[in-house]
LOFITOR-230419 format. One line per field, with one value per residue (C-alpha): y, z, x; residue in three letters. Coordinates in Angstrom, 1 decimal. Layout:
<atoms>
py (Y,...) .
pz (Z,...) .
px (X,...) .
r (ALA,...) .
</atoms>
This chain:
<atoms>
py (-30.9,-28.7,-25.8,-25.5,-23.7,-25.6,-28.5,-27.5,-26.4,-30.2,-31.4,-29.3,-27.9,-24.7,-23.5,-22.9,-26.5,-28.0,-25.4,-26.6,-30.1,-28.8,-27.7,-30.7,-33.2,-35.2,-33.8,-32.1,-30.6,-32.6,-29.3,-25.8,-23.8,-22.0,-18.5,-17.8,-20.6,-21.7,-25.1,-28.0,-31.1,-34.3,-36.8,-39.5,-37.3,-37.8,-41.0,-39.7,-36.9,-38.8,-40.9,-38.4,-36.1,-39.6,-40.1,-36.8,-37.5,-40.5,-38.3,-38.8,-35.9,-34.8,-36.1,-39.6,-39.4,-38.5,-41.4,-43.9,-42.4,-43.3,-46.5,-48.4,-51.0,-48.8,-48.2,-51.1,-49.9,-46.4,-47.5,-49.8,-47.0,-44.4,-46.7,-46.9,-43.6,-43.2,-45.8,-43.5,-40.0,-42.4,-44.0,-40.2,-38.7,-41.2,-40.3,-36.7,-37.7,-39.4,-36.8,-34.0,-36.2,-37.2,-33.1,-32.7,-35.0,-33.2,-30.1,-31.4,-32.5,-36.2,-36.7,-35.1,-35.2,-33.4,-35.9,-34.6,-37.7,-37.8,-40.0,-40.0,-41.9,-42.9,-42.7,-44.9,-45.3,-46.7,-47.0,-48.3,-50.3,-52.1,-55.2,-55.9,-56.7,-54.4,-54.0,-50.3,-47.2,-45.9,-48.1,-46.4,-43.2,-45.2,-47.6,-45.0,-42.4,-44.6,-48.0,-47.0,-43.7,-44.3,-47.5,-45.5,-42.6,-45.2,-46.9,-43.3,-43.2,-40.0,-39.1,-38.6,-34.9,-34.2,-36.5,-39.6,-41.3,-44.2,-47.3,-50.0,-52.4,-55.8,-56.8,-55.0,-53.4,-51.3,-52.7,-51.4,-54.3,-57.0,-55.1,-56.1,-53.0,-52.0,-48.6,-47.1,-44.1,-42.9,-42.6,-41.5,-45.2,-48.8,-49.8,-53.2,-54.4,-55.0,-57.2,-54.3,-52.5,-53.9,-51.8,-52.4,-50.5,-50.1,-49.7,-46.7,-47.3,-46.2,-44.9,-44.6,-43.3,-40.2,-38.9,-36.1,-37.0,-34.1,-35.2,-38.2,-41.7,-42.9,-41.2,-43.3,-45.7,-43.0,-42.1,-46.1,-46.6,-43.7,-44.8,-48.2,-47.0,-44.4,-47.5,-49.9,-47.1,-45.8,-49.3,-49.5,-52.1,-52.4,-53.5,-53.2,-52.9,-49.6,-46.5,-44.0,-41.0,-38.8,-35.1,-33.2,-35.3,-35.4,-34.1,-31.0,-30.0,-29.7,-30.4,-33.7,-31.9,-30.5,-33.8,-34.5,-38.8,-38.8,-42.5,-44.0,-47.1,-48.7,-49.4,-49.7,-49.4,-52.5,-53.8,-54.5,-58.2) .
pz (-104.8,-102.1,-100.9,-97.0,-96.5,-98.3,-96.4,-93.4,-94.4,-95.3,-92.3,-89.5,-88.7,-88.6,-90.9,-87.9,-87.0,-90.1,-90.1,-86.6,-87.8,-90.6,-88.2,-85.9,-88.6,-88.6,-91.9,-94.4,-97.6,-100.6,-102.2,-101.1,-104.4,-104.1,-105.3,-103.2,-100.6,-100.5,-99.3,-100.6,-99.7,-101.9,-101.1,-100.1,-96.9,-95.4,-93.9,-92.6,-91.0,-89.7,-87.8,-86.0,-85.3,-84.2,-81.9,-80.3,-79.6,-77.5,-75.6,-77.3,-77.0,-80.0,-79.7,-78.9,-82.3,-84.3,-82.4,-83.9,-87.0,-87.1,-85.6,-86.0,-84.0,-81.1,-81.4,-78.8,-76.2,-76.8,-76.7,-73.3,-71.6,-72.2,-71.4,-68.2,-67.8,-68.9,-66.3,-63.9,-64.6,-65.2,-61.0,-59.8,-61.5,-59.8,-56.0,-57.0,-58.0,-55.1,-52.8,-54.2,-53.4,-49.9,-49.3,-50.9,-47.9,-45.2,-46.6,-47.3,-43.5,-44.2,-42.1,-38.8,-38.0,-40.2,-41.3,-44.5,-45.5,-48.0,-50.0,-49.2,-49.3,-45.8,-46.0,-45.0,-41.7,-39.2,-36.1,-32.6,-31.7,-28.7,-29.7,-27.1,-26.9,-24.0,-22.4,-23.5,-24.6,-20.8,-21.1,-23.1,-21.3,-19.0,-21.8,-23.7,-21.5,-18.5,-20.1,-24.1,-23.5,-21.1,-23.1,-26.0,-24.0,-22.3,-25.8,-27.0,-29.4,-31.7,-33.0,-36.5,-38.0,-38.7,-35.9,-36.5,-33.6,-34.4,-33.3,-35.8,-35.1,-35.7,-35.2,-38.3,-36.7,-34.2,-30.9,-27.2,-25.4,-25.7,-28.4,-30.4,-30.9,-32.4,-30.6,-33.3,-33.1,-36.1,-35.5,-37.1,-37.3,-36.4,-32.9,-31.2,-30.4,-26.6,-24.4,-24.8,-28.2,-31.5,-34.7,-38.0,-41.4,-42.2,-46.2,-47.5,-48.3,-51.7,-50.9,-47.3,-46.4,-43.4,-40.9,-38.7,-35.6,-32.7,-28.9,-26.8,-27.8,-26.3,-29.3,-32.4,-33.0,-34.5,-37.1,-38.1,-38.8,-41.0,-42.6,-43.0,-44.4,-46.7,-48.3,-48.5,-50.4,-52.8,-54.2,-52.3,-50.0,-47.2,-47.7,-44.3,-40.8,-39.6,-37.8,-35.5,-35.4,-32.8,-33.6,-30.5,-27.5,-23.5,-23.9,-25.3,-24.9,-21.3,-22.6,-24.7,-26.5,-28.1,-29.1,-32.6,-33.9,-37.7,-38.5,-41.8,-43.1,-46.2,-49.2,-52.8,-55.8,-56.4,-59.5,-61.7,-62.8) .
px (39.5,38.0,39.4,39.7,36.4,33.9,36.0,35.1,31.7,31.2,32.8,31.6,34.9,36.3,39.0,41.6,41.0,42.2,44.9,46.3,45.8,48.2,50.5,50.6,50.9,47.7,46.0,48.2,46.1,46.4,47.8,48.8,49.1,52.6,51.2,48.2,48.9,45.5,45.0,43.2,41.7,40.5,37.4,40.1,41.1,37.8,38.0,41.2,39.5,36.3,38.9,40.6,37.0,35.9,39.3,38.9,34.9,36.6,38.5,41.8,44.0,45.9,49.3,47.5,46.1,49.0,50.9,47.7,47.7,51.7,51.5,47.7,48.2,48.6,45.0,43.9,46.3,45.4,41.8,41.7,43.8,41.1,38.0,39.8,40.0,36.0,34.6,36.7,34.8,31.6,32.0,33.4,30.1,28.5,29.7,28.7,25.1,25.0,26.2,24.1,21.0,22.0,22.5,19.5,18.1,19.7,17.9,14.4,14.7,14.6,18.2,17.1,20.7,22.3,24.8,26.2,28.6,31.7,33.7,37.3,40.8,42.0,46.2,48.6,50.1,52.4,50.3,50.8,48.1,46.1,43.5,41.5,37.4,36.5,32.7,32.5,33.2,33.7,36.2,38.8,38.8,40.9,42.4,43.8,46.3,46.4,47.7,48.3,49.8,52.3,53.4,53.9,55.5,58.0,59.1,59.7,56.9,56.5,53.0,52.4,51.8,48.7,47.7,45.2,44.3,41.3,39.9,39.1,35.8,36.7,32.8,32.4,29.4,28.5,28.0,27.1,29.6,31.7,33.1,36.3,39.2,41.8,43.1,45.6,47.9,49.5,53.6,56.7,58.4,57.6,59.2,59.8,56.7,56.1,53.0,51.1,51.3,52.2,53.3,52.5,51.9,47.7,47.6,45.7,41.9,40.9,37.6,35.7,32.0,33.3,30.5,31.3,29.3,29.3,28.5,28.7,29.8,27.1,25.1,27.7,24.6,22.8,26.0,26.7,22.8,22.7,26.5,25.1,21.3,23.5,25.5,23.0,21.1,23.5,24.7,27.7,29.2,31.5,34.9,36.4,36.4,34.6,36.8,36.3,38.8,38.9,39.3,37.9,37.6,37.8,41.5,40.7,36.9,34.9,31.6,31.0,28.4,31.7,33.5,33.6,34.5,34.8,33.1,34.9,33.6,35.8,33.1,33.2,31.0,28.5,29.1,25.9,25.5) .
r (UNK,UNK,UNK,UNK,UNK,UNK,UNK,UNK,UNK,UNK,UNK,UNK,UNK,UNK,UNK,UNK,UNK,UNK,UNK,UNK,UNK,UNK,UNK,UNK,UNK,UNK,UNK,UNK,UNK,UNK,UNK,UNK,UNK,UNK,UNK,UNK,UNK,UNK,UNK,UNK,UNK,UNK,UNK,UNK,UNK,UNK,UNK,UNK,UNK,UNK,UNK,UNK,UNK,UNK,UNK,UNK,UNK,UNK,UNK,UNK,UNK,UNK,UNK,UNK,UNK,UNK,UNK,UNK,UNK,UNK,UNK,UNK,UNK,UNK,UNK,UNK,UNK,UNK,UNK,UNK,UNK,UNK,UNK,UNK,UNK,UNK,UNK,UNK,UNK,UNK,UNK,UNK,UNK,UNK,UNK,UNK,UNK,UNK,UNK,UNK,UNK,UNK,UNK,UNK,UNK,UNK,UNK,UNK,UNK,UNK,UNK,UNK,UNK,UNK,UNK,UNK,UNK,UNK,UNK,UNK,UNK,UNK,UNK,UNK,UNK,UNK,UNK,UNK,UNK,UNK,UNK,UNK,UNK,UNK,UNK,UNK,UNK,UNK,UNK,UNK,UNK,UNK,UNK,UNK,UNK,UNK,UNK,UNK,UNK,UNK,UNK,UNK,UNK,UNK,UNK,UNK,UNK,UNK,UNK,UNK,UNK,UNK,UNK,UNK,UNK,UNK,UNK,UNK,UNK,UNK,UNK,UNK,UNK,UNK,UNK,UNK,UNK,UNK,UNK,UNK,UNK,UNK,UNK,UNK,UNK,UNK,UNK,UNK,UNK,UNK,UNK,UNK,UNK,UNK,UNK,UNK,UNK,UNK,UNK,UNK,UNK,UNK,UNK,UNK,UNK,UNK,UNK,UNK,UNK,UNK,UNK,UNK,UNK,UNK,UNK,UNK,UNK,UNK,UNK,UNK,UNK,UNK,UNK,UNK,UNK,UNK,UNK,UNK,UNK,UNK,UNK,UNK,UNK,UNK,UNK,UNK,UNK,UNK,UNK,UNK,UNK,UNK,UNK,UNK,UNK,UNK,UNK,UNK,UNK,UNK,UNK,UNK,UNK,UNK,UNK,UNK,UNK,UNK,UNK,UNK,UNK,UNK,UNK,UNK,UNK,UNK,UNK,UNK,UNK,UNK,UNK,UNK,UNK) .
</atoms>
């Protein structure tokens, strides 16, 4: 027999550790003598306690391991459940590799504009929307209040809180004309849909490249290159149509120098072959 400190001198743990694993039920000594109450421990409780130092290296909390150590055949589920949760941190640690060298970019001057993209979840909405493939972005200052607005204002339409108003690209792409939109305004509850809008529920997107682009729509090429360079660079790929939503626009700022689109483009981790 061992007693508890040249246990854990042999095991690498520390005497409070075996004595909460005591407590909790995994690893009981083999004998406590009932005058001094000094604990100890035999060679045949080391496999026992390599499997549980082992279990916790995985990850496994304590409880998880004392449910294993009841039942072994949980192990597998146990198991799966926590690679799962490992490829998780592993694709998260990922985006923030990724990120830290993209800002390291915008520092060392190599992204002249100052783009400084992130990762995010787009939620889901009710939207009233307009499809229509329109010559250009002139266009929809127009589109929107003049034929859009007043349809939703007539069918008694209520904007969502915090607002999200967006177009979605059908091209997939940016283009200059001839361009295929989806003008969507998030709202409280689907309507009857009319000759003019149609309402529909847009599930959330797990994960979406956002650019903050300030100034002129005319100047969006320059965002979607970099959003498309920044994917095509960072082993991801693009999983859905491309948005624009408008935070600061005509409506609500004089000078276009102060409008400010949000470009999110749906992607996803390649996965290595």
């Amino acid at each position: 027999m061992f007693t508890i400190g040249m246990f854990s001198k042999i095991n690498r743990i520390t005497t409070k550790t075996l004595r909460h694993y005591d407590e909790l039920g995994l690893l009981k000594p083999e004998y406590i003598d009932e005058f001094t109450g000094y604990r100890y421990y035999t060679t045949n409780q080391l496999m026992q306690l390599h499997r549980i130092i082992t279990l916790k290296q995985m990850g496994l909390s304590l409880s998880d391991i004392k449910e294993i150590l009841n039942n072994p055949r949980a192990i597998d589920l146990f198991l799966k459940l926590k690679e799962q949760d490992v490829l998780k941190s592993i694709e998260a640690e990922k985006a923030k590799l990724l990120q830290i060298r993209s800002y390291l970019s915008c520092i060392k001057g190599e992204n002249p504009k100052m783009y400084t993209p992130i990762i995010k979840e787009l939620p889901e909405v009710i939207v009233a929307s307009m499809r229509q493939v329109v010559e250009g972005y002139d266009v929809f200052f127009d589109l929107v209040p003049n034929v859009m607005g007043k349809e939703m204002k007539r069918v008694g339409c209520e904007c969502a809180v915090p607002e999200y108003c967006f177009n979605i690209y059908h091209d997939g792409e940016y283009k200059e004309k001839d361009i295929d939109v989806e003008i969507c305004e998030a709202v409280t509850e689907m309507k009857e849909d009319t000759n003019i809008l149609k309402f529909k529920k847009i599930d959330k997107v797990p994960a979406a490249i956002c650019i903050l682009h300030k100034g002129s729509y005319n100047k969006l090429g320059e965002a979607y290159a970099f959003a498309f360079n920044w994917i095509k660079d960072n082993n991801y790929e693009v999983v859905g149509d491309p948005r624009e939503s408008f935070i600061d626009g005509i409506w609500n700022k004089e000078s276009e120098e102060d409008w400010l689109t949000e470009i999110q483009v749906p992607i996803r981790m390649k996965v290595n072959e």
